[in-house]
C-alpha distance (Angstrom), angle and dihedral (degrees) to the residues before:
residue distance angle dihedral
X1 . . .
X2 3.99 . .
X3 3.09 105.4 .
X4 4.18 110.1 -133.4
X5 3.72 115.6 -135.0
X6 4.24 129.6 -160.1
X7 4.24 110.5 -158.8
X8 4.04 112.1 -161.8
X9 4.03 111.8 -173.6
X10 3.69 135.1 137.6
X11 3.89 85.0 -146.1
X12 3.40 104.7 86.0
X13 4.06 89.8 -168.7
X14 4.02 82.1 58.4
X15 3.67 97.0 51.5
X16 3.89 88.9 47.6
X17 4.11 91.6 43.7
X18 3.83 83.4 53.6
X19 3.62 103.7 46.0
X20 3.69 89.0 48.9
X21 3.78 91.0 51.2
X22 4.02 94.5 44.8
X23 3.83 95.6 41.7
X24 3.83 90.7 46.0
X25 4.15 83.1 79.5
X26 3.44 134.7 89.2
X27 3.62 98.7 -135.2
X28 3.89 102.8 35.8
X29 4.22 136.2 71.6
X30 3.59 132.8 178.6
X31 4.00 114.4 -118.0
X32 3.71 93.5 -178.2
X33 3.55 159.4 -12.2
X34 3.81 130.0 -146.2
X35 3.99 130.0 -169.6
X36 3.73 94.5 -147.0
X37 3.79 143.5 10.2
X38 3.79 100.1 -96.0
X39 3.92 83.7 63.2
X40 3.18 100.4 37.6
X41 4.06 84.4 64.1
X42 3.08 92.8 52.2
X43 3.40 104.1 51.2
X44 3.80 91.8 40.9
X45 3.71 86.8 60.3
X46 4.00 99.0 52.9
X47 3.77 97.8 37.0
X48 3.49 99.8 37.8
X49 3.83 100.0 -155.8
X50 4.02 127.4 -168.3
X51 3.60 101.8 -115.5
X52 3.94 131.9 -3.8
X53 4.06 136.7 -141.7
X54 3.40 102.4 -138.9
X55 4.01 119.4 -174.0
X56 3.85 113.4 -149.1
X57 3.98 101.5 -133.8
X58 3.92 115.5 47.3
X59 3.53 127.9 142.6
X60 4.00 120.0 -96.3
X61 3.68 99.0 20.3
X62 3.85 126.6 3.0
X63 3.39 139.2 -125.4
X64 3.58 102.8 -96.0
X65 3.61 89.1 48.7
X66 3.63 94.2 53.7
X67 3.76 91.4 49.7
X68 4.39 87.5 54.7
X69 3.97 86.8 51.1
X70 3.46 96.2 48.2
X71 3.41 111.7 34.6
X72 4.02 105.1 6.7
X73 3.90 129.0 130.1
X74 3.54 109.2 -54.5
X75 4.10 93.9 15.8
X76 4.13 107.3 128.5
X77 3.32 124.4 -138.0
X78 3.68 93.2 6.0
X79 4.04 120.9 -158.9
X80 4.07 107.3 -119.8
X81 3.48 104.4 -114.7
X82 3.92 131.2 -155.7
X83 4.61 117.0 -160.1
X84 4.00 103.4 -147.3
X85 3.61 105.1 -177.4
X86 3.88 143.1 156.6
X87 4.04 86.3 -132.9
X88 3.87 124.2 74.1
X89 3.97 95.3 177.1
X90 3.65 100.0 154.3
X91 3.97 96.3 -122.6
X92 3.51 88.2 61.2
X93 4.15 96.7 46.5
X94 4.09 85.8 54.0
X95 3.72 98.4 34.9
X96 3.92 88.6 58.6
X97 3.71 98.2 48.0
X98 3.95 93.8 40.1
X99 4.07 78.4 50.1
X100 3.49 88.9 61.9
X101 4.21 101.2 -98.1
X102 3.81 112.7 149.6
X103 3.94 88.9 -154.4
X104 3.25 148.9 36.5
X105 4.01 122.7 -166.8
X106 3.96 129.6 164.2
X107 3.87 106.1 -135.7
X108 3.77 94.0 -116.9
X109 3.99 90.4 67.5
X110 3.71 82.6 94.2
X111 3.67 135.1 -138.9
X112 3.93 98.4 -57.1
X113 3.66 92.9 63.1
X114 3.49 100.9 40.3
X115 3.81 94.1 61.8
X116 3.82 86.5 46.0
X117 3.97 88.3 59.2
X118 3.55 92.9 43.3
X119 4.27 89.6 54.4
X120 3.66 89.6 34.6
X121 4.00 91.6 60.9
X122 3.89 98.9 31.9
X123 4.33 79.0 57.6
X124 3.64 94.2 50.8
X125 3.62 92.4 -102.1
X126 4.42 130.1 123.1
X127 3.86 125.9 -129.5
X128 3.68 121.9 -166.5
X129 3.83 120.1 175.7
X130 3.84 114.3 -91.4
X131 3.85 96.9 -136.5
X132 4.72 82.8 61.9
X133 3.73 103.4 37.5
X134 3.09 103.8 85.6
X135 4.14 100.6 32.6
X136 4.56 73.4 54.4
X137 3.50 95.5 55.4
X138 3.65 88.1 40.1
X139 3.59 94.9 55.6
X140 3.74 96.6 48.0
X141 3.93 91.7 48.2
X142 3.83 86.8 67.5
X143 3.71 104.5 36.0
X144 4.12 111.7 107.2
X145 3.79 107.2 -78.4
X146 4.01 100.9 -102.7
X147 3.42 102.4 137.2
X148 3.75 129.1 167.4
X149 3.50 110.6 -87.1
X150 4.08 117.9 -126.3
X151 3.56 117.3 -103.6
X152 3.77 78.5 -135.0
X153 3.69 133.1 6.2
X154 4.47 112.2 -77.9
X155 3.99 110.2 -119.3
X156 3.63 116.0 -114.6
X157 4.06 84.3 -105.0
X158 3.79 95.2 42.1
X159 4.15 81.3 63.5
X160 3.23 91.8 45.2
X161 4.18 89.0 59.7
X162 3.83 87.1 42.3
X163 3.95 92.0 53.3
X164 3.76 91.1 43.8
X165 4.87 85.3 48.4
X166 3.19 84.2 48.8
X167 3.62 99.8 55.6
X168 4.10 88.6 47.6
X169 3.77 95.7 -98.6
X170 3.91 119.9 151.1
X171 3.45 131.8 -140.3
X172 3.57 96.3 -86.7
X173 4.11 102.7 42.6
X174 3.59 76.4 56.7
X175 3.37 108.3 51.0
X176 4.14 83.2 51.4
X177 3.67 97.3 46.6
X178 4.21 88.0 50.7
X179 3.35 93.2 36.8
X180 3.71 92.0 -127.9
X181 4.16 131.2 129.7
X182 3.87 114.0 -88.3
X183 4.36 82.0 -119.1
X184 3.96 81.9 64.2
X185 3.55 100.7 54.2
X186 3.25 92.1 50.7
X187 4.11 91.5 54.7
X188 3.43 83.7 51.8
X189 3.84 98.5 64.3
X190 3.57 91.1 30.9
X191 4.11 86.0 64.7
X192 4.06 90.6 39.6
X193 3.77 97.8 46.2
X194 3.96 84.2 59.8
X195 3.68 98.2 40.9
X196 3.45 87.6 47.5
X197 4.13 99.0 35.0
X198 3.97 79.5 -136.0
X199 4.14 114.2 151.9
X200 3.89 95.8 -162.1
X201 3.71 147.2 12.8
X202 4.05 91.5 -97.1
X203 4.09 83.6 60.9
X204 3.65 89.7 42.0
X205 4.18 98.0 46.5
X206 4.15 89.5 45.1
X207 3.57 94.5 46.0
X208 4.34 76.9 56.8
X209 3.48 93.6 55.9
X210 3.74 104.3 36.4
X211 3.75 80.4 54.6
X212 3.30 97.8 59.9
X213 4.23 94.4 -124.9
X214 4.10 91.1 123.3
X215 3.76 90.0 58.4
């Protein structure tokens, strides 16, 4: 499957190093590029692309914006949706992934990583650049515990599978460390993304450590 890829910078030097980057692989093409959010919207809408580069500061509408109207609470079918920007400010790094970004890369993490955060998303899976995971997880450990509540109460082995997210586990170093089949694991998240009304395992792991279960 090629997986079909939306760019939205201001830059138009960015957009081009990006397309070159993307379109360089085998499996991957870009749809579309957009100057600003507003478009960027748009286009998402109509074209319907896997995943999306999003910058954070564009005219009209910004990225964070653009990542609540297209794949906020509530939004179906939601594009998966990857913030490259120069700026690492922690506001923006937690107002993307509460906005419902499944990434989170600064645009000197170069080429390499990129394309790994545009696989990791199309597959379901969440990127965030090494060099602001940890000062992240940090930061939510010592915000003031007001977590989301559950729709309904976690199972003792659903928290066990968020512990294990929210120490960057995947599927299958989980399924070995629980001793469970990969098929479970997955039921698992299936049943905590809806408790939770999480989209992704970044939702799911800072939901863990706003909650205080990591500490």
């Amino acid at each position: 499957m090629t997986i079909r890829v939306l760019i939205a910078d201001d830059q138009e030097m960015v957009r081009t190093g990006f397309r070159m980057i993307v379109d360089s692989q085998p499996d991957m093409e870009v749809v579309g590029e957009a100057a600003d959010g507003a478009e960027a919207v748009a286009l998402a809408r109509r074209l319907r692309p896997e995943v999306c580069l999003f910058d954070i500061r564009m005219p009209r509408m910004d990225g964070l914006e653009a990542t609540r109207a297209l794949a906020g609470p509530g939004v179906p079918d939601p594009p998966r949706i990857v913030i490259v920007t120069t700026f690492d400010m922690d506001e923006y790094v937690y107002g993307a992934l509460r906005g419902g970004a499944v990434g989170f890369l600064l645009k000197d993490s170069g080429p390499a990583l990129l394309v790994e955060a545009v696989r990791a998303a199309a597959n379901g899976g969440s990127l965030v650049s090494p060099s602001i995971t940890v000062r992240l997880l940090e930061h939510l450990a010592r915000r003031p515990a007001r977590p989301v509540q559950p729709r309904e109460p976690l199972t003792e082995r659903e928290l066990d599978v968020v512990r294990l997210v929210a120490r960057g586990r995947t599927n299958e170093e989980i399924a070995a460390e629980l001793y469970v089949s990969l098929s479970t694991v997955k039921t698992h998240l299936g049943s905590v993304n809806r408790k939770l009304e999480t989209r992704n395992r970044v939702a799911t792991a800072a939901w863990a450590w706003e909650s205080g279960l990591m500490t």
